[in-house]
C-alpha positions as CSV (number, residue, x, y, z in Angstrom):
1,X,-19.3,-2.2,17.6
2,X,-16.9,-0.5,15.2
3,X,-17.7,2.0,13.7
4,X,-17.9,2.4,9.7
5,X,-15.2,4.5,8.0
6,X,-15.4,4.6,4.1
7,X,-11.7,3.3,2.4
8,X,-9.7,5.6,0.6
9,X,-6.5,4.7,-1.6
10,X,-4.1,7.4,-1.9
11,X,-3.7,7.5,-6.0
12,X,-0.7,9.3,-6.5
13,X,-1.2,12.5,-8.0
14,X,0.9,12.8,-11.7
15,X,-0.2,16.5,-12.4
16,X,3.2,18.2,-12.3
17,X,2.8,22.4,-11.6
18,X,3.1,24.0,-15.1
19,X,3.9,27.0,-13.7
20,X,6.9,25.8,-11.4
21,X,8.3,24.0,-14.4
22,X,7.9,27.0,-16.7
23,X,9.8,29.0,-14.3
24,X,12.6,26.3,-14.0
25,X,13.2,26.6,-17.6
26,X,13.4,30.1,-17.8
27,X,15.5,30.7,-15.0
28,X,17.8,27.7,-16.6
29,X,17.6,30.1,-19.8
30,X,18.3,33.0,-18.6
31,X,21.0,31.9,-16.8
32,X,23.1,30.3,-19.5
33,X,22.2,33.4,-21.3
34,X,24.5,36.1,-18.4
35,X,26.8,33.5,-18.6
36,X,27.1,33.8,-22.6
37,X,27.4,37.7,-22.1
38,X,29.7,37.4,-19.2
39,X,32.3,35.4,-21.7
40,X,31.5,37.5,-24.2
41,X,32.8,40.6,-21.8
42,X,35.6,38.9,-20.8
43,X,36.6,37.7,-24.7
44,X,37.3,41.1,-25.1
45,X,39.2,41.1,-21.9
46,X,42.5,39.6,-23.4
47,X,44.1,39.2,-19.7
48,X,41.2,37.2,-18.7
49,X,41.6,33.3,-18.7
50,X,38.6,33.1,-21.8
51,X,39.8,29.8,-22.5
52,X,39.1,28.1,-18.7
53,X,36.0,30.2,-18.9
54,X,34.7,28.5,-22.2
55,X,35.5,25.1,-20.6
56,X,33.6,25.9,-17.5
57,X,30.9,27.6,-19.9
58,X,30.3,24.3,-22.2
59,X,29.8,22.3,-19.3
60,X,27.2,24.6,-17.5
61,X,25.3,24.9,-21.0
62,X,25.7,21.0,-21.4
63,X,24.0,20.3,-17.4
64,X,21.0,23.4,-18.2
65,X,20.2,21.7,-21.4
66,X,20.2,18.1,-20.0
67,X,18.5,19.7,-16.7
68,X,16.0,21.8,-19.5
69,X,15.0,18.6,-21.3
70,X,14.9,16.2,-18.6
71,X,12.1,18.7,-16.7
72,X,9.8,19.2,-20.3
73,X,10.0,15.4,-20.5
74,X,8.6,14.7,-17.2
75,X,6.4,17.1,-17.6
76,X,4.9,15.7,-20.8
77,X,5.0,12.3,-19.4
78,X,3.1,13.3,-16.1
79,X,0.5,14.8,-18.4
80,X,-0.5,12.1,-20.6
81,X,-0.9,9.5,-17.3
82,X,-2.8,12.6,-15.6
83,X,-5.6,12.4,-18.7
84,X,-5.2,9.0,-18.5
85,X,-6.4,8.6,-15.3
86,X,-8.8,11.6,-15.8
87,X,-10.3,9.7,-18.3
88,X,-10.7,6.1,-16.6
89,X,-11.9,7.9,-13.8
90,X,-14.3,9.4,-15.6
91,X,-15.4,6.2,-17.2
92,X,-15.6,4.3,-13.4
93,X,-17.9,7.1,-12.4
94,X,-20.2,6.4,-15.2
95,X,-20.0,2.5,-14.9
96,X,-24.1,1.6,-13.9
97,X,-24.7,-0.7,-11.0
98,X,-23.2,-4.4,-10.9
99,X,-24.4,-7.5,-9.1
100,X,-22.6,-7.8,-6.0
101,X,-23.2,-12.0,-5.9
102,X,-19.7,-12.7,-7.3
103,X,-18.0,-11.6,-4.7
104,X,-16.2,-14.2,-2.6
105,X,-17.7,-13.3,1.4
106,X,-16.1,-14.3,4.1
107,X,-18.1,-16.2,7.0
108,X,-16.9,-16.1,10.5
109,X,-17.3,-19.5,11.5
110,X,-19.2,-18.9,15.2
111,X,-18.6,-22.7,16.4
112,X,-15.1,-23.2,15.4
113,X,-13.7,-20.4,17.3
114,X,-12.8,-20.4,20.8
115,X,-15.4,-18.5,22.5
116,X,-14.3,-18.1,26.2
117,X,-17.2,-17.9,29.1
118,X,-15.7,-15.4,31.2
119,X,-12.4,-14.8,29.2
120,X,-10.3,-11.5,30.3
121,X,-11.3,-7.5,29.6
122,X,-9.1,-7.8,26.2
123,X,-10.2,-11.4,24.9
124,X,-13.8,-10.1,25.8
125,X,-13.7,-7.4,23.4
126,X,-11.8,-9.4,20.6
127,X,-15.2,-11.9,20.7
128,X,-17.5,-9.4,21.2
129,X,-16.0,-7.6,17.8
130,X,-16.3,-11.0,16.3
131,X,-19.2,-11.5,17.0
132,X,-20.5,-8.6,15.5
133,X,-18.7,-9.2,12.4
134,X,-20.3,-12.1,11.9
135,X,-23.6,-10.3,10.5
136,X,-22.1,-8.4,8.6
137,X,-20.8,-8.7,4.9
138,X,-16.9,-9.0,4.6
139,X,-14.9,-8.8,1.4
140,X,-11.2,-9.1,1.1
141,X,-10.6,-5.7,-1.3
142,X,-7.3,-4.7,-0.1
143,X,-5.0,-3.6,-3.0
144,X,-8.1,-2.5,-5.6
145,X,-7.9,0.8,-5.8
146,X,-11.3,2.6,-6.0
147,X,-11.4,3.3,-9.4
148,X,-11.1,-0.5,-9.8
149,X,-13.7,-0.8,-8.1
150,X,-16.2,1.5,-9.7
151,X,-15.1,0.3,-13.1
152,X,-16.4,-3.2,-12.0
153,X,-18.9,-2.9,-10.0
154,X,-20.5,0.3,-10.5
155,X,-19.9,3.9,-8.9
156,X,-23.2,3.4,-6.9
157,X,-21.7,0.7,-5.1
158,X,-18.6,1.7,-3.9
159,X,-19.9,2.8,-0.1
160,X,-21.1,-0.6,0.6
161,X,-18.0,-1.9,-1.1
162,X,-16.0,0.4,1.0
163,X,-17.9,-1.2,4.0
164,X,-17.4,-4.4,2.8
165,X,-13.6,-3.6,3.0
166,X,-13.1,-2.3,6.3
167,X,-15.2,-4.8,7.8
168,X,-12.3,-7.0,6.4
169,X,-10.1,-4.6,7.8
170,X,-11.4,-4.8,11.4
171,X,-11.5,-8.6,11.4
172,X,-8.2,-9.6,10.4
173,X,-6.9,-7.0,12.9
174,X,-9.4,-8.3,15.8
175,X,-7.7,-11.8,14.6
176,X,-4.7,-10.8,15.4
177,X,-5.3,-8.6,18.6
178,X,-7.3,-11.8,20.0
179,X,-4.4,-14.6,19.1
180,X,-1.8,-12.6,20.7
181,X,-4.0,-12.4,23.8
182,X,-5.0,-15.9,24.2
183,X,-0.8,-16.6,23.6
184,X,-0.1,-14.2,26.7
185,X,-2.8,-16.0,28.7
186,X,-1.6,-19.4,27.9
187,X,-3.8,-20.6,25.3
188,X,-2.0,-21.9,22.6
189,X,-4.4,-24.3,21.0
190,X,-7.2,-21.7,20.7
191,X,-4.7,-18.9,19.3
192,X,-4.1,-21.5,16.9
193,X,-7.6,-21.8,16.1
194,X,-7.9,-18.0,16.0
195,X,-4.6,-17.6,13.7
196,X,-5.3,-20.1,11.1
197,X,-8.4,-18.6,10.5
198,X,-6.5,-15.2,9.5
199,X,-4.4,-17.0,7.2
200,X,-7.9,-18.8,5.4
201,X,-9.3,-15.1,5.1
202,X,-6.4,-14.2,2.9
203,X,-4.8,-12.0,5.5
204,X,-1.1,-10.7,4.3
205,X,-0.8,-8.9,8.3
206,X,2.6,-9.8,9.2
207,X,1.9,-10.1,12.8
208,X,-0.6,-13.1,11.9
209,X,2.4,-15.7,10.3
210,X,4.8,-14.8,12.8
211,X,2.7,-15.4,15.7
212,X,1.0,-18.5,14.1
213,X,4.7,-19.7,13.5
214,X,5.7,-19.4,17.1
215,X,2.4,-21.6,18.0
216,X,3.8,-24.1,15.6
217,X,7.2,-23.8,17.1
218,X,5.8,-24.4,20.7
219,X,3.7,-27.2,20.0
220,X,6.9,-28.8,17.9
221,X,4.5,-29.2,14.5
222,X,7.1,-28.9,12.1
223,X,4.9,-29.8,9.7
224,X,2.5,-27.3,10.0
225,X,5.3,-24.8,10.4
226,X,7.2,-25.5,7.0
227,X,3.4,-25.1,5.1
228,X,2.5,-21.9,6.4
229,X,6.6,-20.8,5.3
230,X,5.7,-21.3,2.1
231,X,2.7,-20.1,1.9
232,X,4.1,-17.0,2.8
233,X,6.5,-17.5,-0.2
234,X,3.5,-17.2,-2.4
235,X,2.4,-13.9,-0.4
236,X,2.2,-10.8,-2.6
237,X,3.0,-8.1,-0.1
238,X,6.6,-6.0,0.9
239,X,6.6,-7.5,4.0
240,X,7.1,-11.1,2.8
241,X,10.9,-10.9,3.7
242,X,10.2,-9.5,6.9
243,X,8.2,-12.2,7.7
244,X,10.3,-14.9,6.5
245,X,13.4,-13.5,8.2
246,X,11.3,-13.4,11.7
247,X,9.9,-17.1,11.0
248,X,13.5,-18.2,10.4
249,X,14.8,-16.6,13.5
250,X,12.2,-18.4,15.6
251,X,13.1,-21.3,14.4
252,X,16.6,-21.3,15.0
């Protein structure tokens, strides 16, 4: 039985330290200001190159002032999307409680899968995961970050939402960890079985299409093969080259 961990999005964090810019500024500032003193000092210097100097001087005052504004826009910019978020945040934690019906649950369909009598330690667990899985309430939520999800559905909501999520979690990876097993055992039918039903759940593991394509490649359906390349085309995930370049090398 796995065991229930809430889901957490890492939001990046816009707030920029005031103080450390504040400081950069100043330092910037006082800088160019020695360096207007020090030319001034050597001005009166007559055998001193002042000219070179100046040159060297404009430029310096030139890079602080571009450095200068460039950190107080940022700054300002980081600001207004901190309250931004401050403020949506605020509103998803006052959002009341939302019917749940809508969402789309997945169902583990029991008779369809290859269920082995007295499979191996590793294909054991993968059913036995399964198995458990299939009481439970899974919810494809993977990219909604949980403010999303609080503005939707409700703040109340979010831990069984978060449950919900990582259930999804656990069973496209149990997917997975159980197709590549029955493969290395021999099975290539039932990891076909196992694999296509990762790619109806929604799944965008990479792992899942390449190993489904080397079923594909094995049994010679080319067919099959070509509509699971582009569906991967249609994937919305960074890893969609990586997968295409891994399909295509197997199919060489």
């Amino acid at each position: 039985m796995t065991a229930v961990q809430y889901r957490y999005y890492n939001i990046p964090s816009t707030e920029l330290n005031t103080s450390g810019a504040t400081i950069a500024i100043i330092i910037i500032d006082i800088t160019t200001t020695r360096i207007f003193f020090i030319l001034y000092a050597c001005k009166i210097n007559h055998n001193f190159p002042f000219r070179r100097l100046s040159m060297i001087f404009i430029i310096v005052l030139i890079l602080s002032l571009a450095f200068t504004a460039f950190v107080k826009y940022t700054y300002r910019r980081d600001r207004l999307t901190e309250s931004a978020y401050l403020e949506r945040e605020s509103r998803a934690n006052a959002t009341r409680r939302q019917s749940l019906d809508s969402l789309d649950y997945i169902t583990i369909p029991l008779d369809s899968l290859p269920f082995f009598s007295n499979p191996s330690k590793e294909i054991a667990s993968c059913q036995e995961t399964i198995r458990h899985l299939a009481s439970c309430r899974i919810v494809n939520l993977q990219g909604i970050t949980n403010t999303d999800l609080k503005l939707t559905y409700g703040a109340a909501n979010l831990p069984a939402l978060s449950e919900y999520d990582n259930n999804y979690a656990s069973l496209t990876g149990t997917i997975v960890k159980w197709g590549e097993q029955l493969i290395n055992e021999g099975h290539v039918e039932e990891a076909v079985r196992v694999l296509e039903f990762g790619i109806e759940c929604g799944t965008d593991t990479s792992s899942n299409y390449i190993l489904l394509a080397s079923c594909y490649i094995k049994n010679g359906d080319s067919d099959k093969f070509n509509n699971l390349r582009n569906r991967v085309h249609m994937l919305n995930t960074p890893m969609k080259k990586y997968i295409l370049k891994k399909m295509d090398e197997l199919n060489a």
